[in-house]
C-alpha positions, 0 to 999 in steps of 0.5 A: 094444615087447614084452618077453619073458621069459628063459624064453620065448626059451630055450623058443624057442631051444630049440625051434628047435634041436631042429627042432620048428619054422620060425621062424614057427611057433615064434613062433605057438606062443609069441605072438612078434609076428614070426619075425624075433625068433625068428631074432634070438633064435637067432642070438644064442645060436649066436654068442655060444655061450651067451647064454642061459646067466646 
């Protein structure tokens, strides 16, 4: 199982949320194995309202 950095999924998140790309080509663009982890990544952060804020 692959770790990914806090900085990396902000970046992901923050990508998909200015619409510069569908969960699969954000996950291209950052090496993620699968889009499924991008939409986890967002979903999270839209639930919890802030994950990704320490």
């Amino acid at each position: 199982m692959a770790k990914y950095s806090f900085d990396l999924k902000l970046k992901a998140v923050i990508d998909y949320e200015q619409g510069l790309g569908i969960y699969q080509f954000i996950a291209d663009k950052y090496h993620v194995k699968t889009s499924g982890r991008i939409k986890d990544w967002v979903q999270i952060n839209s639930f919890k309202g802030s994950f990704f804020n320490r």
